[in-house]
C-alpha positions in Angstrom: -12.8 -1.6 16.6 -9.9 -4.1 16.6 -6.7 -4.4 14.7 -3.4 -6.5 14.4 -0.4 -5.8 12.8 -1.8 -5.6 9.2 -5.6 -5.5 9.8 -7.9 -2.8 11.0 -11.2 -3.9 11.7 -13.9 -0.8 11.7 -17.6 -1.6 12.1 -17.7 -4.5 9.8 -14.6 -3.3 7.5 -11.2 -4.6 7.5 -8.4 -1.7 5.8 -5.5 -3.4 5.8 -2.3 -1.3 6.3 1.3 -1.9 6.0 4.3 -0.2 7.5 7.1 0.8 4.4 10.6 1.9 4.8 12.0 0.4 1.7 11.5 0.0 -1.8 11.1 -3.8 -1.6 8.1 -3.1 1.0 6.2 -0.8 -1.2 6.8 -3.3 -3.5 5.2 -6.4 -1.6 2.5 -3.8 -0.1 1.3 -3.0 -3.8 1.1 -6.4 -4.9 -0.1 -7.9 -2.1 -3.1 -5.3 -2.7 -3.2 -6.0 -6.5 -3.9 -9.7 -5.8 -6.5 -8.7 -3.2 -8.6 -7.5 -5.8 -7.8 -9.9 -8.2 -5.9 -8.0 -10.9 -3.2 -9.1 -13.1 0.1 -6.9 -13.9 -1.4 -5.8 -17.1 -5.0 -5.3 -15.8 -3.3 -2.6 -13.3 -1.3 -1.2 -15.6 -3.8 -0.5 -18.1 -6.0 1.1 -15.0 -2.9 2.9 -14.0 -1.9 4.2 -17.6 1.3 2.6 -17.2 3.3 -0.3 -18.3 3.0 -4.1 -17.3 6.8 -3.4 -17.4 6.4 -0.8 -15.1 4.0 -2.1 -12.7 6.6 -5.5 -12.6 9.4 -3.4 -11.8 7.8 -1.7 -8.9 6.5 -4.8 -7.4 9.8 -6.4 -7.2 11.5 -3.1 -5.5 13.4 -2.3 -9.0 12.5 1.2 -9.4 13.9 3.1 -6.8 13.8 6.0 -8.7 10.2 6.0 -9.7 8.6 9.1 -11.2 5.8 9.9 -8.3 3.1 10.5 -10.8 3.8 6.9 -11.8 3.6 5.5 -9.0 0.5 7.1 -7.6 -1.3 6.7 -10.4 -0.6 2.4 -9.5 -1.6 3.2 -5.8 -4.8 5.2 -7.0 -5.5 2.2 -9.3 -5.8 -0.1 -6.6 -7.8 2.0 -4.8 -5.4 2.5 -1.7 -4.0 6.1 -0.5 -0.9 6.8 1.4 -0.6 8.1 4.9 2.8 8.9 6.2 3.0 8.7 10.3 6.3 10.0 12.6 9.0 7.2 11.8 10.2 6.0 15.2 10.1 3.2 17.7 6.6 2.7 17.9 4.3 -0.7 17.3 2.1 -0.2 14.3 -0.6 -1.0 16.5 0.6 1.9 18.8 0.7 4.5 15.4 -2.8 3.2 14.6 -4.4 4.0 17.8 -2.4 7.2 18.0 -4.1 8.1 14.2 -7.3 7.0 15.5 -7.4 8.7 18.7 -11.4 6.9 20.6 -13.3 6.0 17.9 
């Protein structure tokens, strides 16, 4: 197993994660992941049972004040989960390994 700061590379497959503090990160993270698999605004929307609108607007950080449901239904859409690790002064690369423990 190897990683960098966005890849982790586990017996053949690479999961890429991101670290999110913000709105505008989410944002980037979910579209980022959208284009990965190739998926217009309106294809994930309609997967998501939400609007292109909607799916726009979270993408560009403008919907701070999201309903959840919304929003997860997006993230289970594009096949991705959440994991939510101690916020503090630590590498991602360091919050990975700690997550992992010796695989």
């Amino acid at each position: 197993m190897s990683w960098n700061r966005d890849n982790v590379h586990c017996r053949g497959t690479v999961t890429h994660m991101m670290v999110v503090t913000q709105e505008k990160e989410l944002g980037a993270a979910l579209k980022s992941r959208r284009e990965r698999a190739r998926l217009t605004q309106g294809e994930l929307a309609e997967r998501a049972g939400v609007s292109r609108s909607f799916v726009i607007g979270l993408e560009r950080g403008l919907r701070p004040r999201a309903e959840l449901v919304r929003v997860f239904a997006v993230i289970k859409a594009l096949d991705a989960a959440v994991t939510l690790v101690d916020h503090r002064s630590q590498t991602p690369e360091d919050a990975l390994a700690e997550l992992l423990g010796d695989l």
